[in-house]
N, C-alpha and C positions, 0 to 999 in steps of 0.2 A: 299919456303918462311919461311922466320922467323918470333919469337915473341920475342921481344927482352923488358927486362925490365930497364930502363933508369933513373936514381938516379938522384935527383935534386940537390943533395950537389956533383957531381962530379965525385963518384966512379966510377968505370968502368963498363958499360953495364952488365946487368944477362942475359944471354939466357935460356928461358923459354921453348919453343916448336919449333920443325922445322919439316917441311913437305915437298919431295921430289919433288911432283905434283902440287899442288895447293896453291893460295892464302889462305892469313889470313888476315881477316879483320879487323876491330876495331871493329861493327856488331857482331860479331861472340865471342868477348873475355867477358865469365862472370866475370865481378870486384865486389868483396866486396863492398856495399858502408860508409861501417864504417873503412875498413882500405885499400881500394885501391887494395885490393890485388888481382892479377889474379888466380881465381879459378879454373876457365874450359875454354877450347876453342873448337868454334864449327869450323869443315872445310870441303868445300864443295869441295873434288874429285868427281869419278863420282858420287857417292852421299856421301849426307852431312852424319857427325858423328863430337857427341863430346866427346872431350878426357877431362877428369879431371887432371889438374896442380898439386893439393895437398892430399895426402891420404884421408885427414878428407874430400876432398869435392865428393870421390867418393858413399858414402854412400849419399850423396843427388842424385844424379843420379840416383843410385839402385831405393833410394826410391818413384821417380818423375815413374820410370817403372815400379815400382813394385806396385805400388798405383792405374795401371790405371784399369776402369772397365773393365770388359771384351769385351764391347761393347762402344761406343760414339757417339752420335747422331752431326751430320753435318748436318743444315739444316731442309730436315726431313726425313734423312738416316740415319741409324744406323750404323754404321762402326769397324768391328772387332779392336780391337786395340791389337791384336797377332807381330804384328812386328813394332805396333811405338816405336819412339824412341827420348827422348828429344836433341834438339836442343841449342837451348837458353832462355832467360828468359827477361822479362822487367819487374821492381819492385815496387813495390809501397807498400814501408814497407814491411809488412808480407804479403802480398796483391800480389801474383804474375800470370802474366800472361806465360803460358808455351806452347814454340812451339814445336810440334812433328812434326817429319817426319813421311808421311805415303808411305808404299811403291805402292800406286796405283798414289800418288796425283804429282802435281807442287809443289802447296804452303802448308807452313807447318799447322797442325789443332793446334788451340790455343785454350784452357782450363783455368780454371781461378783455382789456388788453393793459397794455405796457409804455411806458413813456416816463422812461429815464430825465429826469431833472435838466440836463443840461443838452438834451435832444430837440431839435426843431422840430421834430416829425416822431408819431408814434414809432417802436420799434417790431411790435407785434399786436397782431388782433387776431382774437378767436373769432368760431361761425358758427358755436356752440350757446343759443341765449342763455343762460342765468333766471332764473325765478328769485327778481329782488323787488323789493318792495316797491311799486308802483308803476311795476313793468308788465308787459302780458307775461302771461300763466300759459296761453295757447295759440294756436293758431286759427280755430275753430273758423271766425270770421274770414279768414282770410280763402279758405278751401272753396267759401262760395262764391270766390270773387266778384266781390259787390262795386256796383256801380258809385264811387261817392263822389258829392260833391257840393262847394260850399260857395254859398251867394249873399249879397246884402241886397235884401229886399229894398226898394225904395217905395212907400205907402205914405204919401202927404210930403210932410214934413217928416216922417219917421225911416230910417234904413236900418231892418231888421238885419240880423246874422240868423241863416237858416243850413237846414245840413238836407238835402236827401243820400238814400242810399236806396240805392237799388238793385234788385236782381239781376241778374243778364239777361236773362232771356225777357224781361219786362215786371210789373205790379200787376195783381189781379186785383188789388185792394190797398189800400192806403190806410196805414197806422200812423197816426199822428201822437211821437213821444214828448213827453213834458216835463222838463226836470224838475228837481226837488226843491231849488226856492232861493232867496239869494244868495247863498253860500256855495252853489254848485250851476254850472253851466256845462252846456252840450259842445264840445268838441270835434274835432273831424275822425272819420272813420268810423267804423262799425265794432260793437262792444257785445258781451255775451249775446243780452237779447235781443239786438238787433241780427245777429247768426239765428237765434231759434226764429224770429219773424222772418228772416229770409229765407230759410229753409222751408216753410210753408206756403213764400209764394207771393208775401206781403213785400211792399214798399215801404221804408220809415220817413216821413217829417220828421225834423227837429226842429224846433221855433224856439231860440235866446226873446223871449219876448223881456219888454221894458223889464226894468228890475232884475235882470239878470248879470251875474258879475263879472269880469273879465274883461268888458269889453270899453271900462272907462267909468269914472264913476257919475259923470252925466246919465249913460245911459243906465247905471244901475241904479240912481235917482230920478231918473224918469217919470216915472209916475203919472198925472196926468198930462204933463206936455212935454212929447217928445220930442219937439223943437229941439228942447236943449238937451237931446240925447248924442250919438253920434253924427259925425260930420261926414258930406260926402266928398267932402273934397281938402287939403292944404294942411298945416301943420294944427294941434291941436291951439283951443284959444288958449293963452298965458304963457304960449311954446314959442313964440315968433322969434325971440333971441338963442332960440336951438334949432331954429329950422334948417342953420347949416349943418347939423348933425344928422337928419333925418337919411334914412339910407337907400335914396332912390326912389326907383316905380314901385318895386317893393315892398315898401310899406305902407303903399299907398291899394284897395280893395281890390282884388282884380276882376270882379262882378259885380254891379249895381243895374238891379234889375226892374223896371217900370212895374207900376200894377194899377190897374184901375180903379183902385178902391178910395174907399174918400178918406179924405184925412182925419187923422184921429188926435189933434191937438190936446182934447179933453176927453179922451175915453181912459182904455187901462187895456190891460193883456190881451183879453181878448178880442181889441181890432187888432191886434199882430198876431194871431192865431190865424183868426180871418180872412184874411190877408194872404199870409201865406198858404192857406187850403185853397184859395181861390188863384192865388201864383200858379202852385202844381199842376190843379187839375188845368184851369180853363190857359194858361199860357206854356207851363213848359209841359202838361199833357201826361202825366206820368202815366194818367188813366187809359189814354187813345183818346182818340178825336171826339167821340161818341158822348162819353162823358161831361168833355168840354162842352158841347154845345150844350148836354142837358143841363146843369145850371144844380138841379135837386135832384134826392134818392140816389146819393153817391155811396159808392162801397167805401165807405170811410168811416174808420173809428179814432176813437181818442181815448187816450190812457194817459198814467201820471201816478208817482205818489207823493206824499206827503203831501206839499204846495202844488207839486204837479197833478196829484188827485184831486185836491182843492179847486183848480185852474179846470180841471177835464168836466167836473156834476157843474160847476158854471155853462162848461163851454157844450155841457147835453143838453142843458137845460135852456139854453138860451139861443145854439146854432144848431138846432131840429131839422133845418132847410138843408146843411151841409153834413151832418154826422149821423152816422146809422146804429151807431152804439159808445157806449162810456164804460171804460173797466177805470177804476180808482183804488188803490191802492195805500191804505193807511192816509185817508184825506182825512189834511189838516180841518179839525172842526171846532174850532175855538183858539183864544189865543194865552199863549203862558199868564199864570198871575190875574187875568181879570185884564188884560193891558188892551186897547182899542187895535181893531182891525188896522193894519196899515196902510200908507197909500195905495201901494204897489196889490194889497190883496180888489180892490175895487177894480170890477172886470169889463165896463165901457163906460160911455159917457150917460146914459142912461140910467144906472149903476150909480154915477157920479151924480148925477142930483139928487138922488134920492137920499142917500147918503149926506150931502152937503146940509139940505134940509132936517133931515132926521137930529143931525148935527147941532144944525144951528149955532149959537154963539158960546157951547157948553166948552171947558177947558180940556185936553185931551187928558185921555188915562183916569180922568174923574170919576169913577162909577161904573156903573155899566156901561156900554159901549151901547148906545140908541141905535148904532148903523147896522148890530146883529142879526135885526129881524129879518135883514135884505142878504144880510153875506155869509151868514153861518150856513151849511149845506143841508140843516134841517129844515132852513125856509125854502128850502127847492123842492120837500117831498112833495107835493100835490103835481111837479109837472114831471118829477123824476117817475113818480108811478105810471105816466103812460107811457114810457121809454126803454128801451132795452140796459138795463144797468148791472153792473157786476162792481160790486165793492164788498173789498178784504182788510182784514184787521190782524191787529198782534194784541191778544189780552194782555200783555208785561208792557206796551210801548207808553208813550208817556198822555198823559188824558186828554193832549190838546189833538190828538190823532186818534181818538173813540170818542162815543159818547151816544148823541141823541141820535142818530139819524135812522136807528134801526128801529125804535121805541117811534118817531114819527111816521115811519113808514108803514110800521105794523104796531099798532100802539098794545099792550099786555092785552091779553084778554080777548082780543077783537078775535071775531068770528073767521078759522081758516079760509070762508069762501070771499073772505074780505081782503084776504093777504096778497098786494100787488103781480101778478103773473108774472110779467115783465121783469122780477129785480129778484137778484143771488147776491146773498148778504154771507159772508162766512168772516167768522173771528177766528184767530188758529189760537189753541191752550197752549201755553210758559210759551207765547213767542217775545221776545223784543222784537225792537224799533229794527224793521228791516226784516225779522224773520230769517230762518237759515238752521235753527237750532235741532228741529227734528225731521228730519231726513221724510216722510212719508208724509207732513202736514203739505211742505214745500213741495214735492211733486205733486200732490194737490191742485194745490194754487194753481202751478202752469198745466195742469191738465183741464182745470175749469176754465181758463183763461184760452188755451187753444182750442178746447170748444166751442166756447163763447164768441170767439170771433169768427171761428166759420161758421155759425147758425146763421149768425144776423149781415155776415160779408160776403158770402157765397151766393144766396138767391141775386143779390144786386150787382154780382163781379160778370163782364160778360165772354157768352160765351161762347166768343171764337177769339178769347184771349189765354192769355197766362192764367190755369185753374190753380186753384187754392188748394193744401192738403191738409191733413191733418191726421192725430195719430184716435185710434179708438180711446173710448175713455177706460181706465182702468181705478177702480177704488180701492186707495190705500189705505183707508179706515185714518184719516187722520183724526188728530185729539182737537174736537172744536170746542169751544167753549161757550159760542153765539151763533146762530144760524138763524136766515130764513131761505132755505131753499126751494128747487120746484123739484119736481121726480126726473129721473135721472137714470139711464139708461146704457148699460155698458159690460167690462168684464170684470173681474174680479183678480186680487192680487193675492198671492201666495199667503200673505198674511191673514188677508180677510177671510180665507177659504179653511184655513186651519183654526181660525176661529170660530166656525160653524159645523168643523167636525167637533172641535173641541166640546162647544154646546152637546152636543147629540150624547156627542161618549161620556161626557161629564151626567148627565140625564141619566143615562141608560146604568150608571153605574150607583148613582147617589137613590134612585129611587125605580130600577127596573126594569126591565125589557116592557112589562104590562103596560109602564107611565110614558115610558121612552115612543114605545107604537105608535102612539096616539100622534107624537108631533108633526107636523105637515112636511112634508116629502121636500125637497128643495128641486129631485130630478125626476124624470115622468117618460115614459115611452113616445109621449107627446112633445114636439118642439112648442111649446106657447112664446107669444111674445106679451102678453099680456096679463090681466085679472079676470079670466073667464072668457077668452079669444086666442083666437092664433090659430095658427097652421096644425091641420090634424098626421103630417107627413111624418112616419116614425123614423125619430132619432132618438135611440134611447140613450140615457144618460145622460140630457141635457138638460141644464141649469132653467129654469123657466121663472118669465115675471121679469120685472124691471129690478136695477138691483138699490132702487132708495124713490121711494114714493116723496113726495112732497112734506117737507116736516121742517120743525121752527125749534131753537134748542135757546135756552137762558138757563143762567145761574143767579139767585138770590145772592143777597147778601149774607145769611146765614148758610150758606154753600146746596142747597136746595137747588134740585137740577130740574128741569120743566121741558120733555119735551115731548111736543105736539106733533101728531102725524095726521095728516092728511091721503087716504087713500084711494084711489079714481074711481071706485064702487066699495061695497060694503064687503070687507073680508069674511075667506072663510075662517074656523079654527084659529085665531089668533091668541098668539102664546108668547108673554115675555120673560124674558131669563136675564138672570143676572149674576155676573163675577165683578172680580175687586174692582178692572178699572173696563169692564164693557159691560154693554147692556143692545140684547141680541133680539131681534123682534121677530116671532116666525108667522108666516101665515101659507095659505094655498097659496103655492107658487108664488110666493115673496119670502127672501132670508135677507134682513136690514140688521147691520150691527154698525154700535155705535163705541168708538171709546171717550172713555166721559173723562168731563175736565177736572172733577173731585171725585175723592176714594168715596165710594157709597159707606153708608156708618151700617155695622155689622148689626144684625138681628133687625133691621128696620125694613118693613117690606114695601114695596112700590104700592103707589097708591094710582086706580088708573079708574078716568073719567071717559064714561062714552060717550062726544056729544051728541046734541040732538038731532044732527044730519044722519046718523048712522056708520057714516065710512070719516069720521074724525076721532081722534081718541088724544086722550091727553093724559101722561103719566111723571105722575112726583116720584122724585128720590132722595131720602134726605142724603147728603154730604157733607163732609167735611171740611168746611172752608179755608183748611190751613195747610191739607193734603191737596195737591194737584197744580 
């Protein structure tokens, strides 16, 4: 990319800056604002760095680094400032705001200092960060001082930009993250969730596969031939008459890394997935030696949302030899308007014929999209069902991020002993696009999600390495609104537990101590782990039973709630209750409550099906589809 400077009386274009890899943003270019002038530009390869335009404005740089304390507080971390490095700037007067790069962080730390107008050199800088907009919030990442670092893969003709981060003391397992889809690319350093997968022990990939942006619009056109993606070497093509401007070794990769993988002129994303899973483990080893030479049954998973969830049920479904689990996250499952899958969404070459055929000589965007049958993620259900999967939704997000995949995977009706073992389907109720909005769906999420990866990453992490940790599960009664779960095993959160006294005391008061007696005990002189088992060692007062047996939840369209339990034998005493917005299921040693995703309608009573297995039950609620 270029920076081209553009005269309003007509002259001929100045070029300014040009860079061989990466974008230049408008973001990223310090202008004077008393004479327009471009001063510095900042540009993010695999990490960011700004270059100064004019001699006189190099001495401000110096002096932004050379001013910093030795130390800076984030939060309420203290943070070596040994290798930051300014970034850019937002002005206010002499009044300015200064982003650093840190080499442990995502986002850059902002500082608040001073630079008088007619000063060469800042005249003061704070060591106090600022919470400004696009700066870190914390240090979290930075406390577990992660190993990062950033390479351009070489695969064929293609040279991936890839990020690991790693623990210090080593990876007991490898997460492979996948960003959200053209409009957003992976970065250096480590960002919230890569601190919560470090702290547990994991290693992160990052893979910028083809079609991602930043890094040039070759490579973000890419598509099936990455030939004309990035270059590994010399000034960009159409840049030859600015290659005097280019600024050194600098800007030129400072890692290009062999692999032996074959080249992928006519595949799509996922040979640079590929590729770089095959980089980590078998050449730079994150795993230990052990793993390299085994080749399959790697402690490796893959995650992703949107596009990146999209990218992840391909990359279960299709790299079974490399990956031991898929969590997906709001996947992209159809595309806006009826409009045809794009290049970029077609995930190898394999992929690509099938697709070209399907195609044939129809005009694009004409109709249905014939290539759906291969790339929408409900044509993966028959191979997803043998596979460990965990995919989550937001009911409020937009429809091209829900839809069929939980209807294929478990079609209405179908018989509980039918419903895939393997797959945890959860929708969160009122989330949007991204989720965030009710505090106990969200911890949800990452408590399913930190189980889930130590289930299926732990038996295959080895062990005389780096162990895997994890926190116990606790259930915060989120509001779901679609589910297909398995039974679930854990402790109980303040909320869920005053919801089942609630039940009792509500009981014993609306209709009696006589009616009240009758309901099944939740606590027992007996420790049970189980439905008619367990340990007969007396602790009294303890909670017995699993705390959510196996159950499937849907909402009609006339706001009619359906949900299905599944129980590991035939319950004793089972008893369902219901308020405004829960519905609490008791049985011998099981207490399961649910909060529902519509107000139930008053005076209407549940309507409940035993099936014919005995330990399945299936209960309607009518709702209000305009409440919830």
């Amino acid at each position: 990319a270029a920076l081209v400077h553009v005269a309003a009386d007509g002259s001929a274009p100045a070029p300014l800056f040009a860079h061989p890899f990466a974008d230049i943003t408008a973001a990223g270019v310090w202008v004077d604002p008393d004479t327009d002038v471009a001063e510095a530009v900042m540009v993010e390869d695999l990490r960011p760095r700004a270059y100064s335009l004019l001699p006189s404005h190099e001495e401000v740089l110096k002096s932004l680094q050379q001013s910093l304390a030795s130390e800076v507080t984030l939060g309420d971390v203290r943070l070596s400032s040994k290798d930051m490095e300014p970034l850019y700037v937002q002005r206010h007067g002499d009044r300015w705001l200064v982003y650093y790069w840190h080499p442990s962080l995502t986002d850059p730390v902002v500082l608040p200092a001073v630079k008088p107008r007619n000063f060469a050199r800042a005249s003061w800088l704070g060591d106090q960060a600022l919470p400004a907009r696009a700066g870190a919030l914390n240090a979290v990442a930075a406390t577990l001082q992660p190993r990062v670092e950033g390479h351009r893969l070489r695969s064929g003709p293609c040279n991936i930009p890839i990020y690991l981060v790693l623990p210090p003391e080593g990876a007991g397992a490898l997460v492979v993250r996948l960003h959200e889809g053209s409009s957003v690319r992976d970065g250096w350093g480590a960002d919230g969730m890569d601190a919560w997968l470090l702290s547990r022990g994991y290693g992160i990939l990052k893979v910028n596969f083809r079609g991602s942006p930043g890094f040039g619009r070759r490579w973000q056109d890419a598509g099936a031939d990455c030939a004309a993606g990035i270059q590994t070497s010399g000034p960009a093509a159409g840049a030859e008459d600015l290659s005097s401007l280019l600024l050194g070794e600098e800007s030129v990769p400072a890692s290009v890394e062999p692999s032996e993988a074959e080249p992928a002129e006519s595949g799509g994303f996922l040979d640079d997935v590929t590729a770089a899973i095959r980089w980590a483990v078998d050449e730079r080893k994150v795993l230990g030696d052990a793993f390299a030479e085994k080749g399959t049954n790697l402690p490796v998973a893959i995650m992703g949302s949107y596009f990146g969830g999209y990218a992840a049920l391909h990359a279960g479904s299709r790299l079974r030899d490399l990956i031991a689990c898929t969590a997906a996250i709001a996947p992209l499952q159809s595309q806006k308007g009826g409009t045809w899958w794009p290049d970029a969404a077609v995930p190898d070459a394999s992929a690509r014929a099938e697709v070209e055929s399907l195609r044939g000589d129809l005009e694009v965007n004409q109709g249905q999209d014939p290539a759906s049958v291969i790339l929408e993620p409900a044509s993966l259900a028959g191979t997803l069902q043998q596979l460990p999967v965990m995919v989550a939704e937001f009911e409020r997000d937009g429809p091209e991020a829900k839809g069929r995949l939980l209807d294929t995977l478990a079609p209405p009706g179908c018989d509980p002993q039918e419903w895939p073992a393997s797959i945890s389907y959860v929708q969160y109720a009122g989330e949007g696009r991204g989720g965030g909005l009710v505090r106990q769906s969200m911890l949800d999420l990452y408590r399913r999600l930190d189980g889930f990866l130590y289930k299926h990453l732990s038996p295959l992490a080895a062990t005389d390495g780096p162990k895997l940790l994890r926190e116990p599960f606790v259930d915060e009664v989120p509001f779901i609104s679609a589910a297909l779960l398995p039974a679930a095993r854990g402790g109980l959160s303040v909320t869920a537990k005053n919801i089942e006294m609630g039940f009792e005391h509500g009981l014993r008061v609306s209709k009696g101590d006589e009616v009240a007696d009758r309901l099944p005990a939740l606590r027992s002189t007996a420790a049970g782990v189980g439905f008619g088992g367990g340990s007969t060692k007396e602790k009294a007062g303890k909670r017995e039973g699993s705390i959510a047996p196996a159950h499937r939840i849907a909402v009609r369209e006339d706001g009619t709630m359906e949900v299905t339990v599944s129980f590991p034998e035939e319950p004793e005493g089972v008893h369902v209750m219901l308020a405004e917005i829960c519905m609490h299921v008791r049985a011998k040693g099981l207490g399961f409550t649910l909060l529902l995703p519509r107000q139930p309608k008053t005076g209407e009573s549940i309507k409940a099906f035993r099936l014919p297995s005995g330990t399945e039950f299936m209960f309607e609620i009518a709702g209000d589809p305009l409440i919830g």
